[in-house]
NUMAR-923990 format. One record per residue: x, y, z of N, C-alpha, C in turn; residue in one letter. Coordinates in steps of 0.02 Angstrom, whole numbers, plus 50000, padded with zeros to 5 digits. Layout:
<recs>
XYZXYZXYZA...
</recs>
This chain:
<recs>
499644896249577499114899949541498724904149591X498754909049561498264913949608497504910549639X497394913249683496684910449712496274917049732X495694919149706495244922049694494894921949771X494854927149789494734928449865493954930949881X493514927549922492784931349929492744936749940X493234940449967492964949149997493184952949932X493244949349897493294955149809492544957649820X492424963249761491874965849735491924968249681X491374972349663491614972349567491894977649543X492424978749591492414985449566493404986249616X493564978549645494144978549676494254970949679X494824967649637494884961749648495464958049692X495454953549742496054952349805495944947049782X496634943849756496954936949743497574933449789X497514929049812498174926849851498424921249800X499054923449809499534918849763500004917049815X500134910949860500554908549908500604913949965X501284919049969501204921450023500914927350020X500824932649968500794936849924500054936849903X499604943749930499144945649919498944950749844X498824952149806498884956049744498124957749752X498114964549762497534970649752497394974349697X496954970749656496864976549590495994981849599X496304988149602495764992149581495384991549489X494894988549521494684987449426493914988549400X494224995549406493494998349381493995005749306X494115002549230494345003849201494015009249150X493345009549155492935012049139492975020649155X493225020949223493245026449256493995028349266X494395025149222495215025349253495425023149336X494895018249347494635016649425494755020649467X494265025949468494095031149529493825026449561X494135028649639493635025749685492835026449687X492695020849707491915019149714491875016749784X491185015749804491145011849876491385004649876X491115001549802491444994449814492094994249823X492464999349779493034999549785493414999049852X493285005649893493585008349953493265000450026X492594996850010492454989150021492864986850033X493144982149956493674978149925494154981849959X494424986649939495194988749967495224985950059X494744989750102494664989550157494694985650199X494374978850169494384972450179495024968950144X495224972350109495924966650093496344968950120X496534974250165496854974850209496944972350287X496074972650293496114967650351496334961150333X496264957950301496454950750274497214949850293X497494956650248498164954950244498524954950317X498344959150352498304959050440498174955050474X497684950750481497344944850510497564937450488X497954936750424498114929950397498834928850406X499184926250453499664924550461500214923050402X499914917850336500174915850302500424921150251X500094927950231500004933650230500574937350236X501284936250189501814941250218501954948750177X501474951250126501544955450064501064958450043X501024962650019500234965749990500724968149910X500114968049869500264973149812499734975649786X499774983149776498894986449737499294988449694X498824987949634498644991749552498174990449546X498174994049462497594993349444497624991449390X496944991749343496654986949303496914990449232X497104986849183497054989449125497464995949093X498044995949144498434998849119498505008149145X497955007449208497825016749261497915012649326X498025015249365498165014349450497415017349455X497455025949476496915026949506496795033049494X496275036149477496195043249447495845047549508X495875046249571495485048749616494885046249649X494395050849672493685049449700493135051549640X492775047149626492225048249596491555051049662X491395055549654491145058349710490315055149704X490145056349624489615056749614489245047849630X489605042249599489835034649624489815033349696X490115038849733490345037149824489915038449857X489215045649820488665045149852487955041149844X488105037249794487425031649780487645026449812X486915023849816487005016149859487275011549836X487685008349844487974999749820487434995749800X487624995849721487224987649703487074982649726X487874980949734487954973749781487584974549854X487214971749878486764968049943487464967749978X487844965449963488544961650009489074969450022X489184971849977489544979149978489204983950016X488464984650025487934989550080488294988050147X487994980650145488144978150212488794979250237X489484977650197490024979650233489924986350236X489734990050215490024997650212489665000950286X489024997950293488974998050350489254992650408X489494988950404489914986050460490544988950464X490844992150422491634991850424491555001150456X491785003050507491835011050537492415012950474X492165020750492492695024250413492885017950360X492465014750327492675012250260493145013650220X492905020350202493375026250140493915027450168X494165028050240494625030350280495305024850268X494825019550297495015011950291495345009650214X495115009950167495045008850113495525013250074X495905021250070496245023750044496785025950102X496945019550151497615018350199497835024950226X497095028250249497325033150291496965032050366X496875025650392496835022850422496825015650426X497025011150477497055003950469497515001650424X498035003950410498515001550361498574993750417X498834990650351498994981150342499624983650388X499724979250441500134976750469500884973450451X500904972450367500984967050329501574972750268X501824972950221502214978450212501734980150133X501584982950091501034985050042501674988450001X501634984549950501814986649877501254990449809X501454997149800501254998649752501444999349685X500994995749626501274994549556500864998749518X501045006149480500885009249458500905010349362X500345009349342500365011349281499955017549270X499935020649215499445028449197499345032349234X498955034749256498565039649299498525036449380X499015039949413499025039649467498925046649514X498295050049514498215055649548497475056049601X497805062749630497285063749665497185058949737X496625055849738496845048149759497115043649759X497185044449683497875039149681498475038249704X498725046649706499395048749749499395047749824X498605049149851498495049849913498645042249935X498565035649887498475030149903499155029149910X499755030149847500355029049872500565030249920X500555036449951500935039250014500715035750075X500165029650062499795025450116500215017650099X500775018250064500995011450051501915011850051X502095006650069502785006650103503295007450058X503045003749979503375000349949503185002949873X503765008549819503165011249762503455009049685X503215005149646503525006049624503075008649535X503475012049486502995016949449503145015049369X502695015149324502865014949261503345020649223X503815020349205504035026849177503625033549112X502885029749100502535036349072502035036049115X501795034149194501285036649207501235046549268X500855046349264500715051549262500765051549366X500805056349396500825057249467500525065149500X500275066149549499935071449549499195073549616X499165076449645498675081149695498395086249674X497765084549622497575089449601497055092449635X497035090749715496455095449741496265102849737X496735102549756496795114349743496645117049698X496755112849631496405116949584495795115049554X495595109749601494935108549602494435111449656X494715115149703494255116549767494225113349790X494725108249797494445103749861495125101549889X495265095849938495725096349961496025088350004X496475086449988496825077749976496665076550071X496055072550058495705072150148496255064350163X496475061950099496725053450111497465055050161X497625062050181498365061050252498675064450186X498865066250139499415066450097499535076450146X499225079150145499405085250163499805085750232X499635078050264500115079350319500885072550327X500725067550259501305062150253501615065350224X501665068450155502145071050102502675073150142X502615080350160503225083550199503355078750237X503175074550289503655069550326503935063650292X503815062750241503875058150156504375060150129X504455066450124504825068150067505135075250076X504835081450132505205086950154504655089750121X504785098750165504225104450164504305106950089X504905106650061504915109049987504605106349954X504895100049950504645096049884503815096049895X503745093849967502765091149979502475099949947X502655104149948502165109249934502055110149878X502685108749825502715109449748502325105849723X502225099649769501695093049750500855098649761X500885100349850500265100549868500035107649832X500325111749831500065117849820499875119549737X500285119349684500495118349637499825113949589X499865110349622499285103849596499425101849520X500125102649520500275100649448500325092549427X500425090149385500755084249353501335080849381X501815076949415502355077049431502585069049402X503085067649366503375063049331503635056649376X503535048649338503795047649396504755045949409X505165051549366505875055249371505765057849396X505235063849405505365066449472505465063849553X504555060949546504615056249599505085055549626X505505049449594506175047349599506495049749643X506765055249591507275062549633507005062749692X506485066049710506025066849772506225062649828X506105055549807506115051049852505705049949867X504865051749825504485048149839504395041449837X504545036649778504535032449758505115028449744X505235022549755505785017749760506205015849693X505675016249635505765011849548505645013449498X505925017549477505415017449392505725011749339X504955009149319505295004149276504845005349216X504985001349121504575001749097503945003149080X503715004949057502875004149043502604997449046X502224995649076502064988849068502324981049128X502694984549148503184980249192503144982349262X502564987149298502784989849344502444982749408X502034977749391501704974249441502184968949437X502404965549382502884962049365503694962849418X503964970349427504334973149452504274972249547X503574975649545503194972249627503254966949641X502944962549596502984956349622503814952649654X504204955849607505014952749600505274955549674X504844962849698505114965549761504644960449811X504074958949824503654955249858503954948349860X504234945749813504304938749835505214939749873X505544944549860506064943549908505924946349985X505344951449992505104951850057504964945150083X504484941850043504154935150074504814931350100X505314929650081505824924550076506104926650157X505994933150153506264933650243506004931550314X505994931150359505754929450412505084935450427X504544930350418503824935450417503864942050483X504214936950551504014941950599504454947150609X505044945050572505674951550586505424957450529X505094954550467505064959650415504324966450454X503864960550500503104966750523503804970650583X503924967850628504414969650681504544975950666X505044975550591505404984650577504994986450548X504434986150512503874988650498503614991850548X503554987750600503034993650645503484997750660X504164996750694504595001850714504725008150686X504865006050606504835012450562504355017350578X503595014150565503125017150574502855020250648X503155018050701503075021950771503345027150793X504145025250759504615028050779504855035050756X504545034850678504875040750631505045045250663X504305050050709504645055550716504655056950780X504885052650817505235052650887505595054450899X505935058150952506605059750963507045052150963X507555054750943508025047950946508015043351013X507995045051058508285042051125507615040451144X507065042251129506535037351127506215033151087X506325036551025506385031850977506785023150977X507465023151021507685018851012507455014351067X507105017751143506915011951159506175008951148X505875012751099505145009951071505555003251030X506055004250995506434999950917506614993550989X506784994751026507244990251082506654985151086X505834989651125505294983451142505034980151071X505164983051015504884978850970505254973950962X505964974850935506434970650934506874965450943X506834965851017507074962551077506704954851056X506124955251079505744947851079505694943851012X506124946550934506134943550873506654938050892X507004940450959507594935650932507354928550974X506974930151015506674923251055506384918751000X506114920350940505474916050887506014908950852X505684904650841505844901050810506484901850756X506094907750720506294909450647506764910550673X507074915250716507704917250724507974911150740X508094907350779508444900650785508334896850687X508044895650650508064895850601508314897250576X508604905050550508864909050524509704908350527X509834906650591510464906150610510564897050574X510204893950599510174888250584510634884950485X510034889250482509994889550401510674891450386X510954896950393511534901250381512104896250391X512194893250441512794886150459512564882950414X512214880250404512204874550352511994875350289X512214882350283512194886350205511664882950146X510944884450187510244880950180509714890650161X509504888850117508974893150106508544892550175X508414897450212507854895350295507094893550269X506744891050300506084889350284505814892050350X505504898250349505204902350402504344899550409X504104899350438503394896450493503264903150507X503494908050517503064914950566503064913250637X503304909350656503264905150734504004908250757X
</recs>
């Protein structure tokens, strides 16, 4: 059973269920535009998911059937209700930065489960997560440009390395609607599944991440993420120092272990 985590706020709820962290934006009212508690909650459940060993998964959605409709601007400039949400927002450097994974991304691999309205920010939030997976009627989209303003969450500079200079411009420039069949095609996104089924779908990808050896799964995680756009021949010996020392851990003696004696492994992170 899920366990209800203190660094929630009212406006972002972080539950741990065994290894598996589940992030809901839930402020439904607003199609949960970000708020400060929000970008809080998010910010802090990332550190969590970073800092807790036991910790091998993340998943964000949102509440009620929308992911995320963007920044509520007018929300991001009033003070926090919460006494406890002030205070982090001043402890935590770039919060908002922190908070829509264009900085401090989780260590840990982050699944996104998308229903309705996923724009603006919301898009900006996917392209901050490893793992996507989308309802087949919700909606996808960067509508800065034709709002005057302009996607500050990294998407203007992940997309094209995401997905190529064509496709990211049709996204960025355009500021249209984009399906998530398109997606798909694109390669933005990993899944389209039902309406209704898309956290359900996460979760089914999250618990076969979990089942693997915690430190080999952060290992190519970071590598991916160091390495992308390296030249190859340095690239491979960044992949070499990460790599190299997985095979010293426990788990790996485990792993092998397990495999002879045709045993499901029981990984420690050790």
């Amino acid at each position: 059973m899920a366990e209800l985590l203190p660094i929630s706020t009212e406006h972002c709820t972080v539950e741990r269920d065994g290894h598996v962290v589940i992030v809901t934006m839930n402020r439904p009212e607003a199609r949960n535009a970000l708020s400060t508690a929000m970008l809080v909650g998010l910010a802090d459940a990332w550190a969590y998911m970073s800092d807790t060993p036991e910790v091998r998964v993340g998943i964000l959605t949102g509440a009620d059937g929308t992911f995320c409709a963007g920044a509520d601007l007018k929300a991001m400039s009033q003070p926090p209700s919460d006494p406890r949400v002030a205070e982090r927002a001043a402890q935590i450097p770039d919060y908002h930065w922190k908070g829509l994974l264009r900085d401090g991304r989780p260590t840990k691999p982050l699944i996104c489960a998308i229903e309705g309205y996923a724009v603006a920010g919301g898009t900006e939030l996917l392209t901050g997560t490893d793992l996507r997976v989308v309802a087949e009627g919700a909606t996808l989209g960067l509508f800065e440009a034709k709002r005057g303003l302009f996607p500050m969450g990294g998407s203007a500079v992940r997309l094209p390395r995401q997905i190529g200079y064509a496709a990211a411009l049709d996204i960025l420039l355009t500021a249209r609607e984009v399906t998530p069949q398109e997606a798909l095609a694109m390669g933005l996104i990993n899944k389209v599944v039902p309406d209704g089924q898309a956290l359900a779908a996460a979760r089914e990808m999250a618990d076969q991440i979990a089942a693997c050896a915690p430190l080999s799964v952060q290992a190519i995680l970071r590598a991916v993420r160091e390495t992308e756009h390296l030249p190859e021949e340095e690239a491979l010996k960044v992949s070499d120092e990460i790599g190299w020392p997985v095979f010293t851990t426990e788990d790996a003696k485990e792993g092998s272990k397990a495999f002879k004696e045709k045993r499901p492994p029981i990984y420690q992170g050790k």
